[in-house]
Each structure stands twice: as structure tokens, then as C-alpha cells.
C-alpha positions as CSV (number, residue, x, y, z in Angstrom):
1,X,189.8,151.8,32.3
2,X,187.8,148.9,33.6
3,X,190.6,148.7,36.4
4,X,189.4,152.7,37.7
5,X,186.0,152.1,37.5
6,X,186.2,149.2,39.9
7,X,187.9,150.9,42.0
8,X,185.2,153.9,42.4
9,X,182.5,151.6,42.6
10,X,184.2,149.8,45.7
11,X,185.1,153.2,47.1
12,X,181.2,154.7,47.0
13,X,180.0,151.2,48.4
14,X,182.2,151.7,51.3
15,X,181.2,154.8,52.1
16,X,177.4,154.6,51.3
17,X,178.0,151.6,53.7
18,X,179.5,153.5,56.7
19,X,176.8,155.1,59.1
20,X,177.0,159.0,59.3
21,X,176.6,160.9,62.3
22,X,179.1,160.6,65.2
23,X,180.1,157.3,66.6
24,X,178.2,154.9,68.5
25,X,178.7,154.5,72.1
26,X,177.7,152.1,75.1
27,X,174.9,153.3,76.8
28,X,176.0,154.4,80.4
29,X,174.4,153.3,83.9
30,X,172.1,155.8,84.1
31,X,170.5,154.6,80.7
32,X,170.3,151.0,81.5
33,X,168.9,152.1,85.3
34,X,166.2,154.1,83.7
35,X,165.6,151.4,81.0
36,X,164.9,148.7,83.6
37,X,163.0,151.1,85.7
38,X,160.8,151.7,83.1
39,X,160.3,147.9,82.5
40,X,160.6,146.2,85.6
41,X,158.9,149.2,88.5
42,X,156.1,147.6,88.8
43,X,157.4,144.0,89.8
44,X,159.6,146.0,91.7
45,X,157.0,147.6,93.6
46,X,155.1,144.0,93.9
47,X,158.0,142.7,95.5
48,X,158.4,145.8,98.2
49,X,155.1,145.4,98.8
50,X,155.3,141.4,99.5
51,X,158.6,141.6,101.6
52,X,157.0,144.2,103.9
53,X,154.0,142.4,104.4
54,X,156.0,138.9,104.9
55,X,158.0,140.8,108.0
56,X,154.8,142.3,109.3
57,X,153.3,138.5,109.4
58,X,156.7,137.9,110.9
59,X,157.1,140.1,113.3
60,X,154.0,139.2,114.6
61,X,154.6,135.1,115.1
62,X,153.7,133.1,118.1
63,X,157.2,133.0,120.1
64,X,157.0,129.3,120.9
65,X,155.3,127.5,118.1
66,X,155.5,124.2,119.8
67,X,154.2,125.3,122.5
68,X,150.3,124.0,122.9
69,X,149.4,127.5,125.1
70,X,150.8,130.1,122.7
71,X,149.3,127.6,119.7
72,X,145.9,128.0,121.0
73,X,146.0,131.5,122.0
74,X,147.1,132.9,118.4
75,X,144.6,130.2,116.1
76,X,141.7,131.7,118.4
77,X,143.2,135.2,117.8
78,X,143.6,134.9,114.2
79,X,139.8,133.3,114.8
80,X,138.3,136.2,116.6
81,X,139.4,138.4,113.5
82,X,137.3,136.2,111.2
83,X,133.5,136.7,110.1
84,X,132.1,134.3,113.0
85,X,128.3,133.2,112.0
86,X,127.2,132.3,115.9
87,X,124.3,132.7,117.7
88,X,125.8,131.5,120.5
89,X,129.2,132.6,121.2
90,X,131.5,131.0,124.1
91,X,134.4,132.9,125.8
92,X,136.9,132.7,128.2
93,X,139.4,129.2,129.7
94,X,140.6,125.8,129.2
95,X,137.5,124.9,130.9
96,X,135.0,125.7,128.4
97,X,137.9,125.5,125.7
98,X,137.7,121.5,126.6
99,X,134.6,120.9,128.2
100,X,131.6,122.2,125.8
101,X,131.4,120.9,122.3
102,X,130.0,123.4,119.8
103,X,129.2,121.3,117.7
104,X,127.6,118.9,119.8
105,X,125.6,122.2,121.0
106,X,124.6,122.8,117.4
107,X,123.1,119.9,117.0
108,X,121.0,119.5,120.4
109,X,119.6,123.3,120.1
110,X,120.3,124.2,116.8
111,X,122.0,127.3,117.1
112,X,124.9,128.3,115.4
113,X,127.8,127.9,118.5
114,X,131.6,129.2,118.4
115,X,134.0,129.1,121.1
116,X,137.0,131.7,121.3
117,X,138.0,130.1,124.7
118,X,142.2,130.3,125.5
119,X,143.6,129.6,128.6
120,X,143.3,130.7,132.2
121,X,146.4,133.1,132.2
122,X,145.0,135.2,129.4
123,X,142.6,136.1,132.1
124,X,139.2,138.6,131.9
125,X,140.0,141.2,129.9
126,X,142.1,139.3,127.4
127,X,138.9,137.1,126.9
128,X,136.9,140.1,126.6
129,X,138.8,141.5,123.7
130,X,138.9,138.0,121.9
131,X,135.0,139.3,122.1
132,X,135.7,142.6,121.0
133,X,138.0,141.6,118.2
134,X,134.8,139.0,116.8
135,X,132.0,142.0,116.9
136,X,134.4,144.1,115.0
137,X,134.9,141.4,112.4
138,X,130.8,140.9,111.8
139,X,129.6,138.4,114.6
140,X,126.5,139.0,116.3
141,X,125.5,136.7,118.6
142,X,122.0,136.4,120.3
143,X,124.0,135.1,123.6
144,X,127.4,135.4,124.8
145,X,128.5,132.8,127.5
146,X,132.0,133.6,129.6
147,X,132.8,130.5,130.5
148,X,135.3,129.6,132.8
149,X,137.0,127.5,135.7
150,X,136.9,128.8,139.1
151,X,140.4,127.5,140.3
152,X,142.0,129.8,138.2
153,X,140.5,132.9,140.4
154,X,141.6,131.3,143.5
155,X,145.4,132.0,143.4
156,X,147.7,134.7,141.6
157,X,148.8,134.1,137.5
158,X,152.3,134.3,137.6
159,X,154.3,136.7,136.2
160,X,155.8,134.6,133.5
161,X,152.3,134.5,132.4
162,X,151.5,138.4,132.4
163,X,152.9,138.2,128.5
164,X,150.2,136.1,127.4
165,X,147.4,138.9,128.8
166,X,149.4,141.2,127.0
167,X,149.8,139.4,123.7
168,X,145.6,139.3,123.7
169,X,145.0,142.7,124.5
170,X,147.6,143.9,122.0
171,X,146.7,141.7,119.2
172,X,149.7,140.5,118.9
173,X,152.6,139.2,120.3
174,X,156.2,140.7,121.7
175,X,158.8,140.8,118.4
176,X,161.4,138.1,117.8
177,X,163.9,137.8,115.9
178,X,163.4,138.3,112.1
179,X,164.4,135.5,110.7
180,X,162.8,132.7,113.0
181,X,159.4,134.9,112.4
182,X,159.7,134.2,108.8
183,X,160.9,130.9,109.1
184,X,157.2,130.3,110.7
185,X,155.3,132.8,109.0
186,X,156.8,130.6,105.9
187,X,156.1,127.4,107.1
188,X,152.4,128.1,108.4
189,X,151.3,130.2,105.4
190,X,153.1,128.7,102.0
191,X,154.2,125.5,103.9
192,X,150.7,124.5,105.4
193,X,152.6,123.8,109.1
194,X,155.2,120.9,107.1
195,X,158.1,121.7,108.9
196,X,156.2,122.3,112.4
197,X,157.8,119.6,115.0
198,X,155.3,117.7,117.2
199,X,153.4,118.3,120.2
200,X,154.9,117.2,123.4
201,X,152.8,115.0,125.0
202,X,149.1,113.5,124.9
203,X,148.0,116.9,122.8
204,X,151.3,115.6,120.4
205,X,149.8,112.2,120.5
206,X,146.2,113.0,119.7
207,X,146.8,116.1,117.5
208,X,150.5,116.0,115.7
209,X,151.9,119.4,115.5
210,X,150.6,122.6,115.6
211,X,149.3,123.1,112.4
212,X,146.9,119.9,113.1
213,X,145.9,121.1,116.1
214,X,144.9,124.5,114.5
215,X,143.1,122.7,111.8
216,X,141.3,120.9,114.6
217,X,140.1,123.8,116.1
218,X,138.6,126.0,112.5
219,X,137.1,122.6,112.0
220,X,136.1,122.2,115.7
221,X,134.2,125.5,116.2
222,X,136.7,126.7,118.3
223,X,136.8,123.4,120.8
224,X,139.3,120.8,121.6
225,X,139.4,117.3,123.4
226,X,141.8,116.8,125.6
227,X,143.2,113.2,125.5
228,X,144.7,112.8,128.3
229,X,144.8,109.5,130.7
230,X,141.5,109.3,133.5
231,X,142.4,111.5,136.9
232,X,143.4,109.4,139.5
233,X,142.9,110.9,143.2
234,X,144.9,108.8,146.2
235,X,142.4,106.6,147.9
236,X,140.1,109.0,150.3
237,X,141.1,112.3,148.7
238,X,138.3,114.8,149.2
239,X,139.7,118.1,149.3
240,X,138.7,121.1,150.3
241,X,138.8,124.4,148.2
242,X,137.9,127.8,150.3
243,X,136.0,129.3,147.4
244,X,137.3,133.2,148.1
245,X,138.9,135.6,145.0
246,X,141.9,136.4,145.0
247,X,143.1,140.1,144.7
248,X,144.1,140.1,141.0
249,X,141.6,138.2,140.3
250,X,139.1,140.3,141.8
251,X,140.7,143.0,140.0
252,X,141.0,141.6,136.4
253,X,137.2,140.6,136.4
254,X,136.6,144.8,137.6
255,X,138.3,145.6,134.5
256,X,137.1,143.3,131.9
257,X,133.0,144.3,133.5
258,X,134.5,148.4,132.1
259,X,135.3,146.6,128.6
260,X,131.7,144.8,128.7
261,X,129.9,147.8,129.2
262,X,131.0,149.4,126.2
263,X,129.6,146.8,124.3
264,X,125.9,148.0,124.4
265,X,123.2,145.2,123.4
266,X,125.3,142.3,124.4
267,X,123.4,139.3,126.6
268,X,126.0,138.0,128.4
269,X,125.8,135.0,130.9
270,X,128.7,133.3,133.6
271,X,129.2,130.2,134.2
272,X,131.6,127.9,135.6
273,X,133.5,124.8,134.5
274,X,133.3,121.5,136.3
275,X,135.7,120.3,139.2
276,X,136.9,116.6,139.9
277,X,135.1,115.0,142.3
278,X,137.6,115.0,145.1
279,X,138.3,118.0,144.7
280,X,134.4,119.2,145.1
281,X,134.1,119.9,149.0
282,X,133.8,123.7,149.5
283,X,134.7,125.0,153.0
284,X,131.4,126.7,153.3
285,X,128.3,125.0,152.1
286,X,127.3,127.6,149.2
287,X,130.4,128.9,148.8
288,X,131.0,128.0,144.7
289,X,127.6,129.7,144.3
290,X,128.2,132.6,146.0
291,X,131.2,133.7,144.3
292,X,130.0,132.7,140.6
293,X,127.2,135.8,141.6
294,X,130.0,137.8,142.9
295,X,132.0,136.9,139.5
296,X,128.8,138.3,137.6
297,X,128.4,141.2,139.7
298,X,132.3,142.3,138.8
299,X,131.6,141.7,135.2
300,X,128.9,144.3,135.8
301,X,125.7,141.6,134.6
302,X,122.4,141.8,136.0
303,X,121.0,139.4,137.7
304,X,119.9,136.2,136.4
305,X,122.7,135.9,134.2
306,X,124.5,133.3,135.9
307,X,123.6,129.3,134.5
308,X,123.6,125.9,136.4
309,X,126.8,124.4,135.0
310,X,127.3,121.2,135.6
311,X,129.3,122.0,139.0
312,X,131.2,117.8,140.1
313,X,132.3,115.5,137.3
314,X,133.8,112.0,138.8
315,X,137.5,111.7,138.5
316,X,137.6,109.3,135.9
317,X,135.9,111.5,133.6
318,X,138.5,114.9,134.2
319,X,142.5,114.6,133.6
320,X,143.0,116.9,136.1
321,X,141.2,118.4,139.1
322,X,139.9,121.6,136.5
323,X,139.8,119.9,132.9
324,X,137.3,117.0,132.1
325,X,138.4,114.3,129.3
326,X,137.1,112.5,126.6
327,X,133.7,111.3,128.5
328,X,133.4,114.4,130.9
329,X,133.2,116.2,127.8
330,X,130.2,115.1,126.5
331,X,128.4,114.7,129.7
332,X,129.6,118.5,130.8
333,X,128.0,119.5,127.4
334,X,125.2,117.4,128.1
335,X,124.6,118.5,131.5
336,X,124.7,122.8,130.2
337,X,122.1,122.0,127.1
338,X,119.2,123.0,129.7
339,X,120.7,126.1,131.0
340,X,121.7,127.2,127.4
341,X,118.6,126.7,126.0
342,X,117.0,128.9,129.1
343,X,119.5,131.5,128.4
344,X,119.0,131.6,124.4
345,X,115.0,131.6,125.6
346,X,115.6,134.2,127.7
347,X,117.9,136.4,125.4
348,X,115.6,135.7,122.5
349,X,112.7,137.4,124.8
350,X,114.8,140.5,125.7
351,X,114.8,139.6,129.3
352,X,118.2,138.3,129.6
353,X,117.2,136.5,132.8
354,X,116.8,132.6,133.7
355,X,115.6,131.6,137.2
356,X,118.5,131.0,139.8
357,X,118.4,127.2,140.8
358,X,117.7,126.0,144.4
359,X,121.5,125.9,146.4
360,X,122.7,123.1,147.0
361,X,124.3,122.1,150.6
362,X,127.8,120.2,149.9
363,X,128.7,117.3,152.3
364,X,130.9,117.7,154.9
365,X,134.2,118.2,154.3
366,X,137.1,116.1,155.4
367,X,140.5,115.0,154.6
368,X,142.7,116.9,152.4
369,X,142.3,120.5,152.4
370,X,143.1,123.0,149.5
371,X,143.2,127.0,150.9
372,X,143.9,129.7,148.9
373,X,145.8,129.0,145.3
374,X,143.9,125.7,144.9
375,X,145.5,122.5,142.8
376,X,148.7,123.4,141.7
């Protein structure tokens, strides 16, 4: 007896025990894909949304990061982009890029100063839409100031340089290949520049690599020193320069004067960077002069927009025949405070003109003589 009941206890426990319904299955891929769907889109999304904008950055990378031209050119592009506070505002070449401290500015007027300067090859209208790209962004300057060297107007680009133009006006530069883009991209935005190699020569020496050098200029204002070794001319040098614009240039100045004159309100002035000593004898007496008005004329400015730049530096004080070094620098900057000031004066008054100084008569030439395409 107690034998059968135990054995219909055990056999009700087993089958109270067993599950009812029918038999349980692995859930197939469909479940599991709409189980981590439901769990997971949203990172998913994140991630989409990270990797596209990663290869947009990318695809959109300086192509030669080494390279000091291309570094400056796309730090004062991603510059022009940002909330500039200036009242003065400085575009255009190497020539002011080098030769006027901001900051020194600042401090002898007072005014707020930034300098969007590139290089010579990026030529007018690539300097005018560094402009155009920092009223977009919020600047508003009382005074803009194209600065720039007149050597550069004297001979034809290069075609290997048309790209840089284009990279300006475009905003950004021709695509490369995918994974080099994000290998910089990487290393300038998560890396802080770690992996960037050095500078090739005095620029290396001064600055490091690229990622120093655009630290330098955020922190700079926009300007640079360049640290190059004192010009030195053979004994007796006094060349010649035949002051006369050259077709393209003529041509690029036409077109960046249209771009100007859509930006209404604007006082603009011209003005041109110094020149080495022995290289300061103009064919004609006047010459410099007369095609810095002709310059302003193609930009389309009225006249009286054109300042007294310091014009001859001494060779020891340039590196090269257009770019002044570490003491040109401050005596170039020097030299322009009295002009700026008349021009922030006269912009300030609604005027927008400061008196045309006397000409002066350059001595006689002799010696070596520079024609048409000037230094090399």
C-alpha cells in the first residue's frame, strides 16, 4: 500500500513539474535582430552619424600636411569660419602674413586686429573669400586692410599653384584618399597634431610641426615670424624692378574688386608690403606708387584708400627680397601704425579717405636689373 502511494505521488510531481504548452524553441535571427534593434538603434545611429562626419572631416584634409603653404592656408581657413572679434581686419599675402603683428597693433592703437593673410598664390579673389567666409561667421570690422607684396603681381602664378586658388574659393580642398584623410583628420582633432612630422626648415626649427605652427597662429591673431637667417645681397646689388602688372594679375585683382562690391558697407584700404633694399630701385621714378593706385582702382576702391606702407627695409632686416624677418617685423609694424590709425580715423568718420602722401623720387638706378617676373 505504502509502496502505490509513493509511486503516485512521484508520478503527479513529475507531471505538475513539466511545463504545458508546446515545446520551447531557440529564438530565430529575426528575433535576436529585432531584439538588438530595439536595444542598441540608437548607438547605432550615433555611430552612423560619427563615421559620416569623420569622412566629411576627412575628405576634406589639407593634401600635404607638412607642407608649411597648405598648413597656413587651411588654419586661416578653418579661422575665417570662426566668430573673429576685429576691428581691424588684415587680408591677403605672406607679406602682411609676416610683416604686421596684430598684436603688436593692438597694443599701439588699441583696436581689436586679426589677420587672415595666406600666401601670394591664393591670389585676389581667394583672399577676398577668406573675407567673405569671416563676415558670414559674425566679424564686423570698422576697417579692412588688403595687404600685400607687390612682386607677386609682377610675373605669372604657376599652374601647380592654380589648386591652392581653388582650394580657397571652394572651401575646401581636392579629395584624397580615404584613409590618409582620416589618418590626419585623427591625428589633428583626437591626437592634438602627436603624430604630425616636423617642418622642413627654419619654419621646422622655430615652430615644430604643423600643429605648433597652427597653435601659433590662433594664439598669434592670425600672424607669423619668420625665422629665417638675415638677407644677404652680393656686394653692389641694386636691382631694378619695372613696376608693370602682369596680365593675370591684372585680371585676378578685376575679379576679386566684383566680389568686394557685393560686400556693401565695407571700408577697405590697399597697401603694400616692404621690399629689400637692393632690390628697391624702380625703373621709373614713381612707379611702385602708381601701380598701388592702379591696384586700388581694380579692386574698385575710391580714392584715398591707399596707405603709406613702409615701402624699403634694409637687407638685413628681410630673408628674402619680399619677406622681412625678425627685426623688419617690428619696424614694418612700426612704420604702418600712422597710416592705420589715419585709416581707422578716417573709417570711424564715414569718410573712408586719408590724404595721399607726397611721391617720392627713387635714386637712380644701376647695376642689376629685374624686368618683368621680378626675384625668383
Amino acid at each position: 500500500m505504502t509502496s502505490s502511494t509513493s509511486s503516485s505521488e512521484q508520478g503527479w510531481s513529475d507531471s505538475a513539474a513539466r511545463p504545458s504548452g508546446p515545446p520551447w524553441r531557440a529564438p530565430g535571427p529575426s528575433v535576436i535582430a529585432g531584439w538588438l534593434v530595439a536595444r542598441f538603434w540608437l548607438a547605432g545611429l550615433t555611430a552612423l552619424v560619427l563615421v559620416g562626419s569623420f569622412a566629411l572631416l576627412a575628405s576634406r584634409a589639407p593634401p600635404v600636411v607638412p607642407s608649411l603653404g597648405p598648413a597656413i592656408i587651411d588654419q586661416q581657413m578653418a579661422r575665417s569660419h570662426r566668430p573673429l572679434d576685429a576691428d581691424l581686419l588684415v587680408v591677403g599675402d605672406s607679406s602682411g602674413l609676416l610683416g604686421l603683428d596684430p598684436l603688436a597693433v593692438e597694443r599701439a592703437l588699441g583696436v581689436r586686429t586679426e589677420m587672415l593673410n595666406v600666401i601670394g598664390p591664393v591670389r585676389g579673389p581667394g583672399f577676398v573669400r577668406l573675407l567673405e567666409n569671416a563676415l558670414a561667421a559674425g566679424a564686423e570690422p570698422r576697417m579692412v586692410l588688403f595687404l600685400i607684396q607687390p612682386f607677386t603681381l609682377l610675373h605669372p602664378p604657376g599652374h601647380s599653384h592654380d589648386s591652392l586658388m581653388q582650394a580657397v574659393l571652394s572651401d575646401r580642398w581636392s579629395p584624397i584618399a580615404w584613409d590618409e584623410g582620416v589618418r590626419r583628420i585623427g591625428d589633428l582633432t583626437l591626437l592634438g597634431g602627436l603624430f604630425e612630422e616636423p617642418i622642413a626648415g627654419p619654419f621646422g626649427a622655430e615652430y615644430g610641426n604643423v600643429a605648433e605652427l597652427r597653435r601659433t597662429l590662433d594664439m598669434g591673431h592670425g600672424g607669423l615670424l619668420h625665422p629665417g637667417p638675415p638677407l644677404v645681397a652680393p656686394p653692389g646689388t641694386h636691382g631694378v624692378v619695372d613696376y608693370v602688372l602682369y596680365p593675370v594679375a591684372r585680371e585676378d585683382l578685376r575679379q576679386a574688386g566684383e566680389m568686394l562690391r557685393r560686400l556693401d558697407g565695407l571700408q577697405v584700404f590697399i597697401g603694400f608690403g616692404a621690399t629689400a633694399e637692393s632690390l628697391s630701385y624702380e625703373k621709373l621714378p614713381g612707379a611702385r606708387r602708381a601701380m598701388l593706385d592702379e591696384v586700388r582702382g581694380l579692386l574698385g576702391l575710391p580714392e584715398g584708400r591707399t596707405l603709406d606702407l613702409p615701402a624699403v627695409l634694409p637687407d638685413h632686416e628681410m630673408v628674402d627680397p619680399m619677406h622681412v624677418g625678425r627685426e623688419g617685423r617690428v619696424r614694418f609694424t612700426a612704420g604702418a601704425l600712422p597710416a592705420l590709425r589715419a585709416a581707422l580715423e578716417a573709417a570711424a568718420s564715414g569718410e573712408g579717405d586719408v590724404p595721399a602722401p607726397a611721391p617720392v623720387r627713387a635714386p637712380q638706378p644701376h647695376g642689376l636689373a629685374l624686368r618683368e617676373g621680378g626675384p625668383g
